[in-house]
C-alpha positions in Angstrom: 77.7 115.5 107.6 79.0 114.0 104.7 78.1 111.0 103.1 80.4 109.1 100.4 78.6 106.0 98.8 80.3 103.2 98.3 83.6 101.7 99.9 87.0 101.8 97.3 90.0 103.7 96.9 88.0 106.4 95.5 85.5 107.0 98.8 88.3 106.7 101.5 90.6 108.6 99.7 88.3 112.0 99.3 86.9 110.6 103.0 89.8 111.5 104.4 90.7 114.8 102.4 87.2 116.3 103.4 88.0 114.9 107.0 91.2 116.3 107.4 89.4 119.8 106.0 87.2 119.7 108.4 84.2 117.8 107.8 82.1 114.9 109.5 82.3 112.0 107.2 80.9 108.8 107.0 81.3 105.8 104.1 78.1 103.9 103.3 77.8 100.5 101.3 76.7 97.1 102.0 76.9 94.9 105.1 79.5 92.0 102.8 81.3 94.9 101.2 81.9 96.5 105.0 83.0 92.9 106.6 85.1 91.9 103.3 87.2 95.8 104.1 87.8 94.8 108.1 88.6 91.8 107.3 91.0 92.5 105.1 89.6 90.3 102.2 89.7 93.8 99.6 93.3 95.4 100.3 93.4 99.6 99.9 96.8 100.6 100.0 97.8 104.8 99.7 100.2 106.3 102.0 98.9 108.0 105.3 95.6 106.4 104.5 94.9 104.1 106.9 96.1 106.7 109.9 93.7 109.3 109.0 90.7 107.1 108.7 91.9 106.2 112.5 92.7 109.1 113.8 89.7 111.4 112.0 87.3 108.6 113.6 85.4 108.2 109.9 82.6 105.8 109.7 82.2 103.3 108.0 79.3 101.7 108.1 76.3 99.9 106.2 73.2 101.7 108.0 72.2 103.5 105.5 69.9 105.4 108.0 72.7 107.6 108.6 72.3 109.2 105.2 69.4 110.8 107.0 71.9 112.9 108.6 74.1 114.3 105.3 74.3 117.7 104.2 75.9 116.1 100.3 75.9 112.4 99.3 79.0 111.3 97.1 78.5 108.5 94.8 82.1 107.3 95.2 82.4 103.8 94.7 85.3 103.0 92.1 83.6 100.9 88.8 85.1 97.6 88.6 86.4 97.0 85.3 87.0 93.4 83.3 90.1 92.3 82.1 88.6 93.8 78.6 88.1 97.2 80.2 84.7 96.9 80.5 82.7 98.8 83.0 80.5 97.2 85.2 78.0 99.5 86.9 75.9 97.2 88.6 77.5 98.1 92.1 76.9 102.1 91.9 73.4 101.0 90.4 72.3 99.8 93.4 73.7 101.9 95.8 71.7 104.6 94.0 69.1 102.8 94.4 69.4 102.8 97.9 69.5 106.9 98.1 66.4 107.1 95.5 64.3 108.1 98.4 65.8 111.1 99.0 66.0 112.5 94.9 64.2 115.7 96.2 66.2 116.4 99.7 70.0 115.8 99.5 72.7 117.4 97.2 73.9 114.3 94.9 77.5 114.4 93.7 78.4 112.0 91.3 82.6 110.8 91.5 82.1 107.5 90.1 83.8 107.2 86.6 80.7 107.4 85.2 80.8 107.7 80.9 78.8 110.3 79.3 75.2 110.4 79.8 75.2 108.6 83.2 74.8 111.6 85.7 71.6 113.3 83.7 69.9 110.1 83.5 69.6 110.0 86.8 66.3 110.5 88.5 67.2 113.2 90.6 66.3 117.0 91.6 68.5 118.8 88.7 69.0 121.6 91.1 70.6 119.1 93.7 72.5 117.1 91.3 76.2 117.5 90.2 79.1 116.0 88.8 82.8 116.2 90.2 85.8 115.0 88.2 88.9 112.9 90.2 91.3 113.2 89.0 93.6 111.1 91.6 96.7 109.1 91.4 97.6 105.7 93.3 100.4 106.9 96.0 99.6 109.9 95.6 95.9 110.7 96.4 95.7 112.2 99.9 97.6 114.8 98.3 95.9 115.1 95.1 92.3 114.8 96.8 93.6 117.6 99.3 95.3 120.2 97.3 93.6 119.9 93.3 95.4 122.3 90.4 91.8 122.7 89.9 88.0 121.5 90.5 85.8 120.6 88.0 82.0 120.5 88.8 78.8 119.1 86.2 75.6 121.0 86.3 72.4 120.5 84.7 73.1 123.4 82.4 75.7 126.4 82.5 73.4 128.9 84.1 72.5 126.8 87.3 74.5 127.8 90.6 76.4 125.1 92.9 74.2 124.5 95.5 75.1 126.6 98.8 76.0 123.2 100.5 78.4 122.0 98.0 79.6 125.5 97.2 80.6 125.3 101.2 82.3 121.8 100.6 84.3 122.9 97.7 85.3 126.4 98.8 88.0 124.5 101.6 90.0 123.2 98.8 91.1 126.7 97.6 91.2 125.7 93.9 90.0 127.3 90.8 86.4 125.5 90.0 85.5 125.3 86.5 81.8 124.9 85.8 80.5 123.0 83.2 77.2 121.1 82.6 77.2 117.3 82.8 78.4 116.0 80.2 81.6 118.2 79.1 82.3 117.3 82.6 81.9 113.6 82.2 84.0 114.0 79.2 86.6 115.9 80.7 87.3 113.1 83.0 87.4 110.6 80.0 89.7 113.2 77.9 92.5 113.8 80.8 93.0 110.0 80.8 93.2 110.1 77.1 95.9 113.1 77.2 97.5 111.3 79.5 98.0 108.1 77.4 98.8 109.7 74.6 102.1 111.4 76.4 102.8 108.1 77.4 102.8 106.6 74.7 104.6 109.1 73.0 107.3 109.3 75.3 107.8 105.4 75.4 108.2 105.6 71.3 110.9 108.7 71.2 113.1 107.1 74.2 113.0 103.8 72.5 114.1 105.7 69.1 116.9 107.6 71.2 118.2 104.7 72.8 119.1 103.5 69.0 121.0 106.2 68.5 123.1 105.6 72.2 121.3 109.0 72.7 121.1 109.9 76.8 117.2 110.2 77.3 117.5 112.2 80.3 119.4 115.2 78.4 116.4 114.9 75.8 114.0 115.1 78.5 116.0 117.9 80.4 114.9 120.1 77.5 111.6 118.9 76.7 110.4 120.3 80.0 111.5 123.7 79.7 109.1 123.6 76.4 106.0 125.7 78.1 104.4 123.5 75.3 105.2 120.3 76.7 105.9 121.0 80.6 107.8 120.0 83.6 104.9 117.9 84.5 104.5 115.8 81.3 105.0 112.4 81.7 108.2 111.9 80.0 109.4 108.9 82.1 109.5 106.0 79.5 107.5 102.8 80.9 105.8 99.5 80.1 102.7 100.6 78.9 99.8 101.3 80.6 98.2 100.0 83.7 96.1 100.2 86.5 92.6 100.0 84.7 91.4 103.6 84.9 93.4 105.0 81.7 92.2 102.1 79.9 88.6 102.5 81.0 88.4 105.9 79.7 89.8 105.2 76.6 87.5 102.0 76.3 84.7 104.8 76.8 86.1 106.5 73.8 86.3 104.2 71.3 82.4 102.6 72.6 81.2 106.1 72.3 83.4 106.8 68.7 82.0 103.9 67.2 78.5 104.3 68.2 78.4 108.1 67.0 80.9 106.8 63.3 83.5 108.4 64.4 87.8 107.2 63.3 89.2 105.5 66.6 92.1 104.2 64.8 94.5 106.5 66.8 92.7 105.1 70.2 93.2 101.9 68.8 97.0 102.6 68.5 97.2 103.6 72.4 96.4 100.2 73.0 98.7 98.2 70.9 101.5 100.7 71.6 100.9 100.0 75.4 100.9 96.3 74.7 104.0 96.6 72.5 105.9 98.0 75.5 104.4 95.8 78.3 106.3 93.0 76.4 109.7 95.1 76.5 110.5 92.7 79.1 109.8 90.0 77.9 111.5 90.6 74.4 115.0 91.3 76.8 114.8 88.0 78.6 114.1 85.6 75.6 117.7 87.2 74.4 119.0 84.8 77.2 117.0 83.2 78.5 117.3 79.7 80.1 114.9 77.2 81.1 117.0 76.5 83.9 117.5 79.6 85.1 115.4 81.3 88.0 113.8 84.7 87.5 113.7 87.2 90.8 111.0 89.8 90.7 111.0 92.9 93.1 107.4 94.5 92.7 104.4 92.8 91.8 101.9 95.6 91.7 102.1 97.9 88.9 103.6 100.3 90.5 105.1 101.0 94.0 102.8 102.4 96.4 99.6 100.7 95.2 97.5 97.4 95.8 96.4 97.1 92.2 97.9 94.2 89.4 95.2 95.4 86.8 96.7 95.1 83.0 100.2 95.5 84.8 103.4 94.2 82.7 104.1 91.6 85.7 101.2 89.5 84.8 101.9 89.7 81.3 105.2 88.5 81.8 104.4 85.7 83.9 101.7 84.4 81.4 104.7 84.4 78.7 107.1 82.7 81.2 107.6 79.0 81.8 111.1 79.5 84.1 110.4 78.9 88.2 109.7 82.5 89.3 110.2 84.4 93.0 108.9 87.7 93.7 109.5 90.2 96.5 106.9 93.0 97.3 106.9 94.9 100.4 103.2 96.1 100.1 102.2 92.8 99.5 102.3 90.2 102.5 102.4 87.3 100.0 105.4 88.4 98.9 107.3 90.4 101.4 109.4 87.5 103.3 113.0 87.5 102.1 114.5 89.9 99.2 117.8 88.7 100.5 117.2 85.1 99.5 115.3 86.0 96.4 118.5 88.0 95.2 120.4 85.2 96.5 118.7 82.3 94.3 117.6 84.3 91.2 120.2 83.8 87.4 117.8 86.6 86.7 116.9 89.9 88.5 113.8 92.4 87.1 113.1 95.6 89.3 109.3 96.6 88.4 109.2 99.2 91.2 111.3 102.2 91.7 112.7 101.6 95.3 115.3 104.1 97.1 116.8 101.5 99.6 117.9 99.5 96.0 120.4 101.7 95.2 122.3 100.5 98.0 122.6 96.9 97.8 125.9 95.2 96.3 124.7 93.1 93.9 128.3 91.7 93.1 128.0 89.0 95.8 125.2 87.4 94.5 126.8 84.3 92.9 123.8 83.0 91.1 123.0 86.3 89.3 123.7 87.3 85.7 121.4 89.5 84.4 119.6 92.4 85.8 116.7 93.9 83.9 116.1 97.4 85.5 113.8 99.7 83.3 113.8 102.9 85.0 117.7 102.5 86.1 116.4 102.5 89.3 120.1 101.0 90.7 123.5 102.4 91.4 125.7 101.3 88.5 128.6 101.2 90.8 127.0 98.8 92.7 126.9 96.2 89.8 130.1 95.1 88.0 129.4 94.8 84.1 131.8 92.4 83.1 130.2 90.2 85.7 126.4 91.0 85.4 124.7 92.1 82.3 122.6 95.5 82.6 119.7 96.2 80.2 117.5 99.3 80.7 114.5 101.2 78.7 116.9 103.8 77.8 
């Protein structure tokens, strides 16, 4: 059996994967943290999710007695993180504490996103004690927890084999494992993160520089991606900065660690500012035209579609700046899911956050009330919105 400490996006997800390869799994944390999840007082939202922890009959549970039964114990909670991207390790702190007994039994596996240091500090049997790098994406982590490009596993030092328990575990996924010991691991989760913002944040400079120049970003980006230097895969989507709280908690990591070893984080620094600078993009349109009077619409609150999370997201950062009355439509969000129709109906103002198919087809012409639509990812139909009526802004 396996075991995944902690209940969050980060347990249920890989739950499910290693259910769905197979495995008996259970999820382990505390008694309030269990009754907050069925009662719906923590939301999880990932597609597909909620069926397979049905249908695959996982437990979840707070007898921790059942970790007498498990082959490999995950510690899988996700950190929580402050509004300063802080890590706050007290929760994963005591649910290792609640395992210490069996340091000398069970294979350990640590998935929290633990910064450098954390898994060999732990007082633990080295030769049952590993680190595994996520490496998953909100919307689409079933996926990514079920079929990795690779996997990437800590060990005490390079020479030490995966334990024939995890070795079994990790064989299903039919990915290349890299080996590492545990703290180029830890690293390597903090430095994908980091690659990854700096692609965004490079991408979200050029387009805006393109756009200058009338210049069609999606010819640019046409060619960028047959650079083998570059990639299909890059992220070379411009956005508003960067949310969600796990890039920015690695890169929080970074500039801790930089400082404490005197190292230049100026660049890490810039990350930051740049994903600030764009968060504000929409905010920076509507003060072109803005009217006290007028009413802003909202589709998609979350920071992106397909996830539960608001953390650091250019929504919030707009409504702080924002004194106008305000409506917002989200379908993943009950709050908020009642009636685009009348939201589209009432609002001077329209901003799409999410990228929606079913927008595309909605006439926006009969609206009566609505001037301006600010759509970032040109998410709608242009033929669908007459020009000389409504005005059309866009990132590029």
């Amino acid at each position: 059996m396996l075991i995944f400490l902690g209940l969050s996006h980060l347990s249920l997800c890989y739950a499910a994967a290693a259910s769905l390869k197979g495995f008996k799994v259970g999820i382990i944390d505390f008694k309030n943290d269990i009754e907050n999840f069925y009662a719906r007082k923590f939301n999880v939202f990932e597609p597909k999710l909620e069926s397979v922890i049905k249908s695959k009959k996982i437990l979840i549970s707070s007898d921790f007695k059942t970790i007498n039964k498990a082959n490999i114990i995950f510690l899988s909670k996700d950190l929580q993180t402050s509004r300063a991207n802080k890590v706050n390790y007290s929760e994963i702190n005591n649910l290792y504490d609640k395992i210490k007994p069996f340091k000398s039994k069970k294979v350990l596996v640590v998935m929290s996103q633990v910064q450098v240091g954390y898994t060999r500090k732990l007082k633990w049997n080295n030769l049952l004690k590993f680190h595994y790098v996520e490496t998953l994406i909100f919307g689409q982590a079933i996926e990514r927890a079920m079929n990795p490009e690779r996997i990437i596993i800590g060990k005490c030092n390079h020479d030490l084999k995966i334990h024939k328990n995890l070795l079994t575990f990790l064989n299903k996924f039919k990915a290349p494992i890299i080996e590492m010991n545990y703290e180029e691991s830890e690293l390597t989760k903090g430095f994908i993160n980091a690659y990854l913002a700096s692609q965004i944040t490079t991408t979200n400079h050029l387009a805006e520089l393109a756009k200058l120049y009338e210049a069609d970003w999606k010819k640019i980006k046409s060619a960028l991606i047959l650079d083998r230097r570059i990639g299909k895969y890059g992220y070379l989507q411009p956005g508003l900065g960067i949310s969600g709280g796990n890039i920015e908690r690695d890169l929080k990591t970074i500039i801790e660690k930089s400082k404490l070893n005197k190292i230049n984080n100026s660049f890490i620094y810039s990350i930051f500012e740049s994903s600030d600078y764009f968060k504000n993009w929409i905010f920076r349109t509507v003060s072109k035209f803005n009217n006290a009077k007028f009413t802003i619409g909202i589709i998609g609150f979350t920071y992106k579609e397909n996830t539960l999370s608001v953390k650091n997201s250019p929504q919030t950062k707009f409504l702080n700046n924002i004194k106008n009355k305000v409506l917002i439509f989200d379908d993943k969000l009950k709050k908020y899911n009642k009636n685009l129709n009348l939201l589209l109906d009432k609002s001077d103002i329209l901003i799409i956050f999410h990228q929606l198919e079913y927008l595309k087809y909605i006439n926006f012409n009969k609206y009566k009330n609505l001037r301006y639509i600010i759509d970032p990812y040109k998410v709608l139909n242009h033929n669908n919105i007459n020009l000389k009526k409504i005005k059309y802004f866009t990132l590029t």
